[in-house]
C-alpha positions as CSV (number, residue, x, y, z in Angstrom):
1,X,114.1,37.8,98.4
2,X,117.8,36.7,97.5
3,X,117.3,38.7,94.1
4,X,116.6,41.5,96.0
5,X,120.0,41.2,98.1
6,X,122.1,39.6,94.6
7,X,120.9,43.3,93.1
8,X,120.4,45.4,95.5
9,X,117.3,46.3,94.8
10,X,116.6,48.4,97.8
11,X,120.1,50.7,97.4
12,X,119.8,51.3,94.1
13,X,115.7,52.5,94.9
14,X,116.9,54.7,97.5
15,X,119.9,56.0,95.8
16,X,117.8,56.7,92.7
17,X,115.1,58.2,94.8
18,X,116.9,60.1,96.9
19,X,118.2,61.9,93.7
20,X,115.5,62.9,92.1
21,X,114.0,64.1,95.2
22,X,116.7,66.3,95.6
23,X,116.6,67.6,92.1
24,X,113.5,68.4,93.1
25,X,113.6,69.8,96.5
26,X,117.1,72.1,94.2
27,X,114.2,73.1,91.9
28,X,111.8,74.1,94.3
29,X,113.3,75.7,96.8
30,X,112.0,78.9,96.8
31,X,108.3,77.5,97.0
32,X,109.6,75.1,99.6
33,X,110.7,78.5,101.7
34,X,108.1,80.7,101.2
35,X,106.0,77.4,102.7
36,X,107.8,77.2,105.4
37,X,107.7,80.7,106.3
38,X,103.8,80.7,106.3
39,X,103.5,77.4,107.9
40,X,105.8,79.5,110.7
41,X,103.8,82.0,111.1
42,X,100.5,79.9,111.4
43,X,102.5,78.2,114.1
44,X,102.9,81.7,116.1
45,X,99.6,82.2,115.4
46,X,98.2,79.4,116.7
47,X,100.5,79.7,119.9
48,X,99.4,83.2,120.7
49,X,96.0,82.1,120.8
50,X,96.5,79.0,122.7
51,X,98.7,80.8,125.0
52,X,96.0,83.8,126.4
C-alpha cells in the first residue's frame, strides 16, 4: 500500500484514464449524440404511455 502512495499509483491511473477516455468520448461524439437523442426520445415515449 505505501508503494501505491510513494508513486501514486492511483493519480497517475485516473489521469491516464481520464485521457484516453476523453480522446475517445472527442472521437465519438457524434455517435455519442445521435445516442442520446434516441435514448430521448424513448424516454418521451415511454412517458406518454405511462402518463394516459
Amino acid at each position: 500500500m505505501a508503494c501505491k502512495k510513494e508513486s501514486n499509483l492511483l493519480g497517475i491511473w485516473f489521469a491516464t484514464e481520464s485521457t484516453i477516455q476523453n480522446a475517445m468520448i472527442r472521437v465519438h461524439h457524434g455517435d455519442l449524440e445521435d445516442l442520446r437523442k434516441t435514448h430521448a426520445a424513448s424516454v418521451r415515449t415511454a412517458q406518454a404511455i405511462t402518463v394516459h
